[in-house]
C-alpha positions in Angstrom: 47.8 -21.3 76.4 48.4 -22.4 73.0 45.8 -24.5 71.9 46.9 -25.4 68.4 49.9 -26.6 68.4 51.2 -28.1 64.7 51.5 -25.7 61.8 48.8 -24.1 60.3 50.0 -23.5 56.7 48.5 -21.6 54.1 47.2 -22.6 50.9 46.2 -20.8 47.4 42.6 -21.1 47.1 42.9 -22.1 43.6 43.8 -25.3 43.1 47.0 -26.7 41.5 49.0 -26.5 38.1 47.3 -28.4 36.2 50.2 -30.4 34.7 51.1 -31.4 38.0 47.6 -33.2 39.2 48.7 -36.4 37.2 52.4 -36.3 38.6 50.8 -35.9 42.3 47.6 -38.3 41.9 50.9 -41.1 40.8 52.4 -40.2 43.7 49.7 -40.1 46.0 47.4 -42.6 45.3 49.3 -45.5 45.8 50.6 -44.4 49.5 47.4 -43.5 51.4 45.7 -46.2 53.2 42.9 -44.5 54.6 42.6 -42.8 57.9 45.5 -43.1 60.3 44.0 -41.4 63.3 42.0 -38.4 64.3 43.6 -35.5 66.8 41.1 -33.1 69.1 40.7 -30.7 71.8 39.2 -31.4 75.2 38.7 -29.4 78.4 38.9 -31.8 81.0 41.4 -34.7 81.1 40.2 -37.5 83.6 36.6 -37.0 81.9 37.6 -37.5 78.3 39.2 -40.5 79.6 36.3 -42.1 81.0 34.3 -41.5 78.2 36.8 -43.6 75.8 37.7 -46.1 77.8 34.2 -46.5 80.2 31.7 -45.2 78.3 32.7 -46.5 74.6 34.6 -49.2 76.2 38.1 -48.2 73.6 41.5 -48.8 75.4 43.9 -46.2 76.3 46.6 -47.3 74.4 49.3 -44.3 74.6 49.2 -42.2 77.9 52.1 -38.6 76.6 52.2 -35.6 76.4 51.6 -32.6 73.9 55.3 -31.9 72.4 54.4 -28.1 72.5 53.0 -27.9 75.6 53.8 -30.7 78.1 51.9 -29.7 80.9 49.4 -30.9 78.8 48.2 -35.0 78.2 48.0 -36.3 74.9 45.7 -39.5 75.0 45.1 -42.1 72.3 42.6 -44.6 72.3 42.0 -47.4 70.1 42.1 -51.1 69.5 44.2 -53.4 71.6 47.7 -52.1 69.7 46.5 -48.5 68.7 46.2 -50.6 65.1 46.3 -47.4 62.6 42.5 -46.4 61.6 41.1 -47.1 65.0 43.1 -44.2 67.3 41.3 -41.5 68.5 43.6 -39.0 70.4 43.3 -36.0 72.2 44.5 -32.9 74.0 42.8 -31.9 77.0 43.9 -28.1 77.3 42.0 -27.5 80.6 39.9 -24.4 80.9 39.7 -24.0 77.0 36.4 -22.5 75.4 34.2 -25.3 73.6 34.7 -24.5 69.7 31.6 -23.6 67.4 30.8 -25.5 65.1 30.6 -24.9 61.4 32.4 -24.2 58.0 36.1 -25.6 57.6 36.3 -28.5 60.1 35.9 -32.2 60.7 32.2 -32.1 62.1 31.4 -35.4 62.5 34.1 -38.4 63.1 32.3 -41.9 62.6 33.3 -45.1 64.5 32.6 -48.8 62.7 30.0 -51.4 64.4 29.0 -54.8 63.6 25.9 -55.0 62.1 22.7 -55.5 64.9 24.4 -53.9 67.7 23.1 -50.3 67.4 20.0 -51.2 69.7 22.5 -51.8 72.0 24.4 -48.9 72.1 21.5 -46.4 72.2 20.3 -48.4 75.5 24.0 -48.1 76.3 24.5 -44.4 75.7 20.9 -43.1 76.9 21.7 -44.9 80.3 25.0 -43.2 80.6 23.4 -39.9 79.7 25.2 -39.1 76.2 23.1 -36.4 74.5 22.5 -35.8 70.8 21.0 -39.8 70.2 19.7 -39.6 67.0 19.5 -42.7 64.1 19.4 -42.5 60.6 20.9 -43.8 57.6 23.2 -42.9 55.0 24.3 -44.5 51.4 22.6 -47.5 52.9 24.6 -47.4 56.2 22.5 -47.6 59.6 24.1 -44.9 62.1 23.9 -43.6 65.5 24.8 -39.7 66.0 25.9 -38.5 69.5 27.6 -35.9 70.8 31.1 -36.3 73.1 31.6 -34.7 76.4 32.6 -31.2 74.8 30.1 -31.5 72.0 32.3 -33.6 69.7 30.2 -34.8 66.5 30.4 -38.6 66.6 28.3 -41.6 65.1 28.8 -45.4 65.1 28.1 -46.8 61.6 26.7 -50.6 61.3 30.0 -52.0 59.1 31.2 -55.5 58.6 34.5 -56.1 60.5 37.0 -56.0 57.4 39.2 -58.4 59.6 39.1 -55.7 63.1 37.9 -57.1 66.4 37.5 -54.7 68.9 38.9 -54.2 72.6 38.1 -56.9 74.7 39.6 -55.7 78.4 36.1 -53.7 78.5 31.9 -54.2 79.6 31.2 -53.7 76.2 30.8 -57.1 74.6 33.3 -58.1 71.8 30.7 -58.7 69.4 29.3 -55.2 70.1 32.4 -53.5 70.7 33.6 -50.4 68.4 36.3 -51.9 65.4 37.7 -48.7 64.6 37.2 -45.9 62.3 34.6 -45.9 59.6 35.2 -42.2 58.3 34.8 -38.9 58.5 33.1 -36.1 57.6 33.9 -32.4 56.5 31.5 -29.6 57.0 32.8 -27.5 53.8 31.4 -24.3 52.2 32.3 -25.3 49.1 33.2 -28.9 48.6 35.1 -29.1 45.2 38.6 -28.5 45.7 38.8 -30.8 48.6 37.1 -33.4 46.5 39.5 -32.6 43.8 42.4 -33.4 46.6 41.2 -36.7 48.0 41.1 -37.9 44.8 44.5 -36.8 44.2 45.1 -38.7 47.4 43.5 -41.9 45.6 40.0 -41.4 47.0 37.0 -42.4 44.5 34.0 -40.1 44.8 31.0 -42.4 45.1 27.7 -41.5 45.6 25.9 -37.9 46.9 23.0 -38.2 48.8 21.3 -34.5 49.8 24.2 -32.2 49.9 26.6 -34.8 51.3 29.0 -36.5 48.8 31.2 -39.8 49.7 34.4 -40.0 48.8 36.1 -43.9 49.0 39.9 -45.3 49.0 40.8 -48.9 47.7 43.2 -51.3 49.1 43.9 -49.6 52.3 42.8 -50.0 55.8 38.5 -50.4 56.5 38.7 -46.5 58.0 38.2 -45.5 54.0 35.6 -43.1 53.7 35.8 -39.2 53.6 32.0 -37.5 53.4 32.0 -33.8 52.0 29.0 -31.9 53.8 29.4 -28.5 51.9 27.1 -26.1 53.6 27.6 -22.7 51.1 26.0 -20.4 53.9 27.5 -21.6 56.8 30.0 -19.2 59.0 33.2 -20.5 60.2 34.1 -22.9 62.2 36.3 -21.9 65.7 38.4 -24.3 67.4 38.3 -25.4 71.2 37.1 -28.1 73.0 35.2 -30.7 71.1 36.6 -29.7 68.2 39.2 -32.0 65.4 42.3 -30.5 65.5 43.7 -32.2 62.8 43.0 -35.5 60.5 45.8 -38.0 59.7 46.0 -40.2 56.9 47.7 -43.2 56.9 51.1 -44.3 54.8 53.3 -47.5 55.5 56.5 -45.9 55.8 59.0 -43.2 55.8 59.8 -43.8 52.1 55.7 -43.3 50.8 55.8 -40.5 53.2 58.7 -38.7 51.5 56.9 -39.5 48.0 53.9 -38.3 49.0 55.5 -35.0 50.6 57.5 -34.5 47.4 54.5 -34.7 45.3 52.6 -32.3 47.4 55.3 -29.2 47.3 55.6 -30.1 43.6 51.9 -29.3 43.7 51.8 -25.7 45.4 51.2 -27.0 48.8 53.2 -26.2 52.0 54.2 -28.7 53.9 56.2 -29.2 57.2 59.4 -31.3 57.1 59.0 -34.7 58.8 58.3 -34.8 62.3 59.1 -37.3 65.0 56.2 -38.3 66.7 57.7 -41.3 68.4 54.8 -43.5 67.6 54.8 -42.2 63.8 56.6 -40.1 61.7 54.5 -36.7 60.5 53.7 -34.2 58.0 51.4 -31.6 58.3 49.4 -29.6 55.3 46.1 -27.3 55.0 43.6 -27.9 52.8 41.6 -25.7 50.0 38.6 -25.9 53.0 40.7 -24.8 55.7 40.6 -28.7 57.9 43.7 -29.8 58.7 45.6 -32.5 57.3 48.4 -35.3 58.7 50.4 -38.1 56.7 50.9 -40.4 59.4 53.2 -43.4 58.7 52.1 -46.9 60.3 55.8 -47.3 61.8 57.1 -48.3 64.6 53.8 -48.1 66.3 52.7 -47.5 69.9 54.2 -51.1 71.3 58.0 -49.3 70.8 58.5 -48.1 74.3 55.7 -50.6 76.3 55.2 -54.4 76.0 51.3 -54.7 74.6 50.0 -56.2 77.9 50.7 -52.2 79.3 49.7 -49.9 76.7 48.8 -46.7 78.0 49.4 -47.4 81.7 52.7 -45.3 82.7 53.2 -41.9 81.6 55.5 -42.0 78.2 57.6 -38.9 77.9 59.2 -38.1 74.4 63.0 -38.0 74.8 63.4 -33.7 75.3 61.1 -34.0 78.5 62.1 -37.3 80.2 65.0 -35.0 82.1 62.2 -33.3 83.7 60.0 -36.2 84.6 59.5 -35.0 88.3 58.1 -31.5 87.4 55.8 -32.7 84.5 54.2 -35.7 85.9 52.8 -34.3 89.4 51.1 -31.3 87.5 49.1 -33.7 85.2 45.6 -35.1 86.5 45.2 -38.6 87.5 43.8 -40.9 84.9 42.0 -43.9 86.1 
């Protein structure tokens, strides 16, 4: 089974020409809107599903497959349209080994909250049996650390809604129901170059508490926070279930994508061509720290092939697999 299934390109651990960093951060910075959506691994299909839609009350908005690998789901979940900085997706591999966690990965992916309702999701999440529970508070922020069903790092952060609402077809109430991404944040052995590239990107590096450092974009989307955990000593992260697969960050269009791209090769990097996605167009780089980034445009959306009223209801092939509906669908689990 192959369980990584974009490119996984290299990079030159030292960073960048220096008379092209103003060239790309001109480029860059005024594309990237913050976080577009987060991609990870899973071993079991129907119970990743239940723990999005039941347990954290998010709607399925996109039920495909993996283009590699289409005897395998690929789920999103998100807001009521899949709005871009709320979609968590995944692919459920099966029998896959849980990852360890460590160096060189996205350890902890952190979902906004209104303010006041994290009482109510620790009740929430104890009764359902979620383990890792554990408050605290970072830069100011009050947040809620728990672990998914394949030891995913998660925590809801207390935000103000920045104009989201969340899923209403749910238990959870509206005014306590999760409004998308706040962040993320990058376990890293040594921090700098990636801070170096998100501020190529257009991030800001705010404030370092311990040996965690935020990093903050303007004028995008309210997912617009990147933490840097660098952890010098720490051994390598290994993929499987529970762990991010990839991160993608958000541009409006084909055209900032292609500037963006550009300035990146002009940079050192390498960089896939554009990829269909059907949902959103793609390009896929690594990173000085070894996690694995996506620029993910906001077009056409997941509303192109089903009315909004339906998202993530019927089984959406991508155009090379429809012809075989009748083998694919029958080997995939049920989803409730």
């Amino acid at each position: 089974m192959q369980y990584c299934c974009y490119y996984l390109l290299s990079f030159s651990p030292h960073l960048l020409p220096q008379h092209n960093a103003a060239h790309m951060r001109f480029k860059m910075e005024k594309h990237i809107k913050g976080l577009h959506h987060v991609t990870s691994m899973a071993t079991d299909a129907q119970q990743n599903n239940a723990f999005f839609t039941q347990t954290l009350g998010m709607r399925r908005v996109k039920k495909t497959v993996n283009f590699d690998a289409p005897e395998v789901y690929h789920l999103y979940y998100g807001d009521e349209v899949g709005t871009p900085g709320s979609v968590m997706t995944y692919f459920p591999f099966g029998r896959m080994p849980n990852g360890t966690r460590g160096a060189g990965e996205v350890g902890v992916t952190e979902f906004a909250v209104p303010h006041g309702t994290l009482g109510y999701w620790k009740d929430r999440l104890s009764a359902q049996k979620v383990t890792g529970l554990a408050e605290d508070t970072f830069l100011g922020e009050n947040r809620l650390s728990f672990d998914g069903p394949d030891g995913d790092g998660f925590a809801l952060v207390e935000t103000g809604p920045a104009g989201r609402t969340a899923w209403t077809g749910t238990d959870v109430p509206v005014d306590a129901g999760i409004l998308g991404f706040n962040g993320a944040r990058f376990r890293l052995r040594d921090a700098a170059a990636t801070g170096e590239l998100l501020g190529f990107m257009g991030y800001q590096k705010d404030e370092t508490d311990g040996n965690v450092t935020r990093y903050r974009i303007e004028g995008g989307n309210a997912a617009d926070t990147i933490d840097l955990e660098e952890i010098p000593g720490a051994n390598a992260a290994r993929q499987g279930g529970g762990s991010v697969h990839h991160i993608a960050f958000a541009v409006e269009d084909r055209a900032a994508q292609l500037e963006v791209r550009k300035a990146l090769l002009d940079t050192g990097y390498q960089v896939t061509p554009v990829i269909d996605r059907d949902y959103f167009w793609a390009i896929y780089f690594q990173t000085p720290g070894g996690v694995l980034f996506e620029i993910a445009t906001n077009e056409p959306g997941f509303d192109r092939d089903e009315d909004t009223a339906n998202l993530g209801q019927a089984l959406m092939l991508p155009d090379r697999y429809k012809p075989y509906r009748d083998k694919i669908e029958p080997r995939l689990p049920e989803l409730s």
